[in-house]
C-alpha positions in Angstrom: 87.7 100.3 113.4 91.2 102.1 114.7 92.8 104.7 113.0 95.5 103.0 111.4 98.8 105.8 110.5 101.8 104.6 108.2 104.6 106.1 108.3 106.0 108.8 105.5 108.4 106.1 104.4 105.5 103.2 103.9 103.3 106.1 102.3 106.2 106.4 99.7 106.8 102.2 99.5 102.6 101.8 98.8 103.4 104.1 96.0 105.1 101.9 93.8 102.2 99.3 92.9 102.6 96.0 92.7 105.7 93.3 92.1 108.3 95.4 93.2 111.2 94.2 95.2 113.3 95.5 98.3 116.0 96.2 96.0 114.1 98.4 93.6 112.5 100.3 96.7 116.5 100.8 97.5 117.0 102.4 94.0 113.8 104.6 93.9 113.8 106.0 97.5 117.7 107.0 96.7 117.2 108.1 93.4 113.8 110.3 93.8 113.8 111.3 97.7 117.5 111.2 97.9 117.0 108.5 101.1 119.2 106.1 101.6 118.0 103.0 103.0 119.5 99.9 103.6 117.9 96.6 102.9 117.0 95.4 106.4 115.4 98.9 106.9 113.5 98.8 104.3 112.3 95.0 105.0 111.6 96.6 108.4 109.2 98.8 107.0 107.4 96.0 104.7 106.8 93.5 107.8 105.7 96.4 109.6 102.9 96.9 106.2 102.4 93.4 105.9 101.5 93.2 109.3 98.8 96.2 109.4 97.4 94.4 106.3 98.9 96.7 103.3 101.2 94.5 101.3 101.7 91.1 100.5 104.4 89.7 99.9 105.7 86.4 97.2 109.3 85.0 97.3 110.0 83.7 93.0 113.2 81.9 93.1 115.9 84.8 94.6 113.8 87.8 95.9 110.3 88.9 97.1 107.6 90.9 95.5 105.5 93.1 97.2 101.8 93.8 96.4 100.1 96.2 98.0 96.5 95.4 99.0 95.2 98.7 98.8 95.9 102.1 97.2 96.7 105.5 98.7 93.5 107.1 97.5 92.1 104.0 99.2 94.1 104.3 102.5 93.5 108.1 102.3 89.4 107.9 102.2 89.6 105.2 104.7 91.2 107.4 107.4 89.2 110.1 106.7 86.1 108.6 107.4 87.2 107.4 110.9 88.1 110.7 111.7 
């Protein structure tokens, strides 16, 4: 299997758990990193996840949720055994 890397910023978005949307990724990245981030960025960086196979994500009525499919710790042991 290939090394896949994220990216600091994805790192921080896996953090959050699960049924969070774009806008509270906004409010968290500004708020504890002091990164400022507009929406199409950050829904960059989620296609970018939900294409290596991180997050999922569900549209309820105005917004989506994102669901991560794995944990860091999970990530983190993954990559260290295909080193």
């Amino acid at each position: 299997m290939k090394l896949i890397e994220l990216s600091e910023v994805e790192i921080l978005i896996m953090k959050l758990g699960d049924g969070i949307t774009v806008y509270e990724i906004i409010d968290y990245l500004d708020q504890v990193y002091d990164r400022k981030y507009t929406r199409s960025t950050v829904k960059t960086y989620i296609t970018k996840l939900k294409k290596k196979g991180f997050v999922d994500t569900q549209v309820k009525g105005n917004y989506s949720y994102i669901t991560a499919k794995i944990t860091e710790e999970m990530y983190r042991e993954e990559q260290m055994e295909l080193m």
